[in-house]
Structure formats: structure tokens, C-alpha cells
Z-matrix of the N, CA and C atoms (Angstrom, degrees):
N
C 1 1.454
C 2 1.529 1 111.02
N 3 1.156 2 133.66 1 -60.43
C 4 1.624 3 144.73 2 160.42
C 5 1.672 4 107.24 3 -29.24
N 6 1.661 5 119.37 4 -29.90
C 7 1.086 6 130.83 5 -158.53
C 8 1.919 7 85.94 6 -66.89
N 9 1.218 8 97.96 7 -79.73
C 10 1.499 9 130.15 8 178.84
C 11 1.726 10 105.16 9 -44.92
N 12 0.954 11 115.43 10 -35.16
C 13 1.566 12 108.87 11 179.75
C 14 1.185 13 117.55 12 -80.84
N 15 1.746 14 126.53 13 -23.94
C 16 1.301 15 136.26 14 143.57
C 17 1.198 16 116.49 15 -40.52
N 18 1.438 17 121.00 16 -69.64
C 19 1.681 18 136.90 17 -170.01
C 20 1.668 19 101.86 18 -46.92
N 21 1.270 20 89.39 19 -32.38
C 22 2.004 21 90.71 20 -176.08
C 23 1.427 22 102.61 21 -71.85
N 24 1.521 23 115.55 22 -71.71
C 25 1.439 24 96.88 23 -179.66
C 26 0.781 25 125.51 24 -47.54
N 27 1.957 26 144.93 25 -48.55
C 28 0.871 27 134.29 26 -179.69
C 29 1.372 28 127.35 27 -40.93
N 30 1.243 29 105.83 28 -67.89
C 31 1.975 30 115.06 29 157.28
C 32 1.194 31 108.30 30 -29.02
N 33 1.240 32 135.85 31 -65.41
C 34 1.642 33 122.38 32 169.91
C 35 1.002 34 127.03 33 -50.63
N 36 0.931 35 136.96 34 -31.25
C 37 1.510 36 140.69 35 179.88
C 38 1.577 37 115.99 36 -55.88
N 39 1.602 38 89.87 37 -59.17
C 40 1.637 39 116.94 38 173.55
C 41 1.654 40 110.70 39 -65.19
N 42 0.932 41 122.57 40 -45.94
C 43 1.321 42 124.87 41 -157.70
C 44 1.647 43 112.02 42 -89.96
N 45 1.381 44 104.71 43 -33.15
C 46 1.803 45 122.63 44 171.27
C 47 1.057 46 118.82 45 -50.42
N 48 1.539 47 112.48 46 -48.76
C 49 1.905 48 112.61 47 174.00
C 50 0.795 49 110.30 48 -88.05
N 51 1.700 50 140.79 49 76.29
C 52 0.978 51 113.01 50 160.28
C 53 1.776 52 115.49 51 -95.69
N 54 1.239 53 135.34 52 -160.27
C 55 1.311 54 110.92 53 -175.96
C 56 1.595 55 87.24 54 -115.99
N 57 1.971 56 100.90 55 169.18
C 58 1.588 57 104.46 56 179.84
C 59 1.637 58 86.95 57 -163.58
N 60 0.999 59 107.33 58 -179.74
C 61 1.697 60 144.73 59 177.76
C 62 1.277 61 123.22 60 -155.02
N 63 1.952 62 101.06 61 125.54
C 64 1.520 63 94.33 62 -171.41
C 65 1.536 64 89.27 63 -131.15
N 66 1.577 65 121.70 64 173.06
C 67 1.804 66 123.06 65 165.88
C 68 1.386 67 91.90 66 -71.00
N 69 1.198 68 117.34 67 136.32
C 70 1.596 69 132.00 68 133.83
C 71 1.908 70 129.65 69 -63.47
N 72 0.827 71 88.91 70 104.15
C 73 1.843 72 113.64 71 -176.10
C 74 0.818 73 101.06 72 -80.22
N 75 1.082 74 154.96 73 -69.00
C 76 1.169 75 147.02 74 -134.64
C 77 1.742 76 128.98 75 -75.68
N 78 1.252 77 118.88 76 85.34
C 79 1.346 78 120.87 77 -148.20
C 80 1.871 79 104.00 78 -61.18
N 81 0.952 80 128.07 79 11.59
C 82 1.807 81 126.43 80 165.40
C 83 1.269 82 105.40 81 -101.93
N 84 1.734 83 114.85 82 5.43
C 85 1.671 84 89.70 83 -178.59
C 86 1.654 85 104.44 84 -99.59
N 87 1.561 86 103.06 85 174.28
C 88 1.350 87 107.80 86 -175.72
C 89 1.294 88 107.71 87 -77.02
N 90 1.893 89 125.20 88 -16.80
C 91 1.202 90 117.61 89 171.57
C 92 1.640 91 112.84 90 -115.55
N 93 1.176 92 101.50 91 49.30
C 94 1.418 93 96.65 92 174.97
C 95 1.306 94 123.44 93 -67.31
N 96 1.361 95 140.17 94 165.04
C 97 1.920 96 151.42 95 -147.99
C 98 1.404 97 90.30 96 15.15
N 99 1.523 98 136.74 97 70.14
C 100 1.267 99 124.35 98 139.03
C 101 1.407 100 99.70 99 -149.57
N 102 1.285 101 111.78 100 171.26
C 103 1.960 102 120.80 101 -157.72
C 104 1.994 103 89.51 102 -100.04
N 105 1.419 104 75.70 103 131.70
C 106 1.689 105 95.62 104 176.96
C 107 1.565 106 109.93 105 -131.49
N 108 1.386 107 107.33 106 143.69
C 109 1.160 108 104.86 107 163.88
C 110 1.628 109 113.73 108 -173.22
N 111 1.578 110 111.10 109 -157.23
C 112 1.667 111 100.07 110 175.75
C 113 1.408 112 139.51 111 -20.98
N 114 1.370 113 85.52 112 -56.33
C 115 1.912 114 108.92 113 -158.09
C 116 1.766 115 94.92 114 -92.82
N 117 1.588 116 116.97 115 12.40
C 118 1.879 117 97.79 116 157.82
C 119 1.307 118 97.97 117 -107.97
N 120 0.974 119 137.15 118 14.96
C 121 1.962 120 125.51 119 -172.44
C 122 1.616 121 90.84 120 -131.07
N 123 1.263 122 134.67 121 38.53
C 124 1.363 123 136.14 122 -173.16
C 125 1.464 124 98.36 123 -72.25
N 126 1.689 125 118.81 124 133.76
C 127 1.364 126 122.66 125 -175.71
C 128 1.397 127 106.49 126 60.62
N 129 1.577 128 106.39 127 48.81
C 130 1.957 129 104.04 128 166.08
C 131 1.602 130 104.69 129 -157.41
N 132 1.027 131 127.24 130 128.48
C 133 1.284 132 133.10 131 -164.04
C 134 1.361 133 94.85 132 -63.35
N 135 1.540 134 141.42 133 126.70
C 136 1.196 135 111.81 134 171.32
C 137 1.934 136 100.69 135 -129.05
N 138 1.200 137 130.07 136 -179.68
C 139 1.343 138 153.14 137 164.95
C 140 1.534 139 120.85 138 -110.78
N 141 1.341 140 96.62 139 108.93
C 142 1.635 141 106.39 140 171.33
C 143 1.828 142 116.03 141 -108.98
N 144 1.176 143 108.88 142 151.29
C 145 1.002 144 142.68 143 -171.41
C 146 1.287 145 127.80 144 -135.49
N 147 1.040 146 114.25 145 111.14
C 148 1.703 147 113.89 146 173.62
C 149 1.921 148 122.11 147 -128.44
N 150 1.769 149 97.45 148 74.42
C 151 1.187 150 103.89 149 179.50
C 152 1.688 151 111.66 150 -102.68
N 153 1.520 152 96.32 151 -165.21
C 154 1.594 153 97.88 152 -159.44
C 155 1.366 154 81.52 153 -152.12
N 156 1.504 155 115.85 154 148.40
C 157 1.540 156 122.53 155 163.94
C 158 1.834 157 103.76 156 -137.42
N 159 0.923 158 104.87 157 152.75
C 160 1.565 159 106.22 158 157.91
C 161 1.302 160 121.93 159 -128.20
């Protein structure tokens, strides 16, 4: 069991960063209508979110 509970984190670890680019919507941001993602905040702790409202 420990075997497999390793393999998980590990896989997460690896598999979590991967890099992406999305449009920025959000008309209060400083980068709004341009593609943001991992690899522009390189060396910055950042918080992602991927919600939806209607």
C-alpha cells in the first residue's frame, strides 16, 4: 500500500507542472485579452484557479 501511495505522489509532482496558456478574461486584470500562464510568472509562487460562474 505505501508502495502505491508513493507512485501517486510521485506522479503528481511530475505530472502537475506541466506548462499551459490560456486568454485572460478578466477585464480588472493587468493582463487581460492576452494568453497567460505558467512559464510568465517563472520564479513566483502563483495560485490557479479554474472556475466558472453564470
Amino acid at each position: 500500500m505505501r508502495f502505491f501511495i508513493f507512485i501517486f505522489i510521485i506522479q503528481s509532482l511530475l505530472i502537475g507542472q506541466y506548462d499551459y496558456s490560456l486568454l485572460d478574461i478578466n477585464p480588472s486584470s493587468e493582463y487581460y485579452d492576452s494568453n497567460v500562464g505558467t512559464s510568465l510568472f517563472e520564479q513566483k509562487v502563483t495560485l490557479h484557479y479554474f472556475g466558472h460562474f453564470t
